[in-house]
C-alpha positions as CSV (number, residue, x, y, z in Angstrom):
1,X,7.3,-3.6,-7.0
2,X,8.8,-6.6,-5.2
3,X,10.7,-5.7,-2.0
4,X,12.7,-8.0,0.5
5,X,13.7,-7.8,4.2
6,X,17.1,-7.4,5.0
7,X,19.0,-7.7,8.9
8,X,21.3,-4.7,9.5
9,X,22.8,-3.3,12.6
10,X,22.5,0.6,13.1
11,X,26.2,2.1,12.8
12,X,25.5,4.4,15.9
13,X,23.1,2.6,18.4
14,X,23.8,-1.0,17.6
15,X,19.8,-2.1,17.5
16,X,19.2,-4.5,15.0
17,X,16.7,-3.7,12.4
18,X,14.9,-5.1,9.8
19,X,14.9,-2.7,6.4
20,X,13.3,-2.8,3.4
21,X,15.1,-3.1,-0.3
22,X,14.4,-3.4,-3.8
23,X,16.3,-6.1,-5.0
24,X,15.6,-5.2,-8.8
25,X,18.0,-2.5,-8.4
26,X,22.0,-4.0,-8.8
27,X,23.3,-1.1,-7.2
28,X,22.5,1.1,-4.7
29,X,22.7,3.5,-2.1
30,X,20.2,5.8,0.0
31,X,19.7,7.0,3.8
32,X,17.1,5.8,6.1
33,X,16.7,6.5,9.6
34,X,17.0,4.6,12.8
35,X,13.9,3.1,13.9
36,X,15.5,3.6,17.4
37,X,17.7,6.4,17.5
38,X,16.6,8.3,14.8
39,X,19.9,9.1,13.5
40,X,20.6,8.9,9.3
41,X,22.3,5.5,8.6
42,X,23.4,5.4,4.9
43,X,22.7,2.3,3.3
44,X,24.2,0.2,0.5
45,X,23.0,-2.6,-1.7
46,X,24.8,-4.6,-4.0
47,X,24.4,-8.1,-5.1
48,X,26.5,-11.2,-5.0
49,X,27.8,-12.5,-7.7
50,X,27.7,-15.8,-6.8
51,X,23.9,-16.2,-5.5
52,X,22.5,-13.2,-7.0
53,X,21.2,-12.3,-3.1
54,X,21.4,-9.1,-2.1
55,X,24.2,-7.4,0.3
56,X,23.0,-4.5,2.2
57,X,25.9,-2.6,4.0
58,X,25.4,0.0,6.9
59,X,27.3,3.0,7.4
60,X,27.2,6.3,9.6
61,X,26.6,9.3,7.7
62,X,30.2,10.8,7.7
63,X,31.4,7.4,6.9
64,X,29.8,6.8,3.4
């Protein structure tokens, strides 16, 4: 299984992180923890339309 790197910014302590994603997948959405503050950040991948890249949103738990 490929898997590619993407830049977010946790939702509650601000500490930039790299994640991992499968960019096979179109759509979709699971929760991984802060490497910082431990806390659950809820992540969302989708892909652009126009380049086909992948689009990896974070949110805050109660947020999602």
């Amino acid at each position: 299984m490929f898997q590619s790197e993407a830049d977010i910014a946790c939702p509650y302590c601000g500490e930039h992180l790299t994640v991992l994603i499968d960019p096979s997948e179109p759509e979709q959405e699971y929760i991984e923890d802060c490497q910082v503050c431990c806390r659950p950040i809820v992540l969302r991948v989708t892909t652009d339309p126009e380049t086909d890249e992948p689009l990896v949103m974070a949110f805050h738990e109660n947020d999602a």
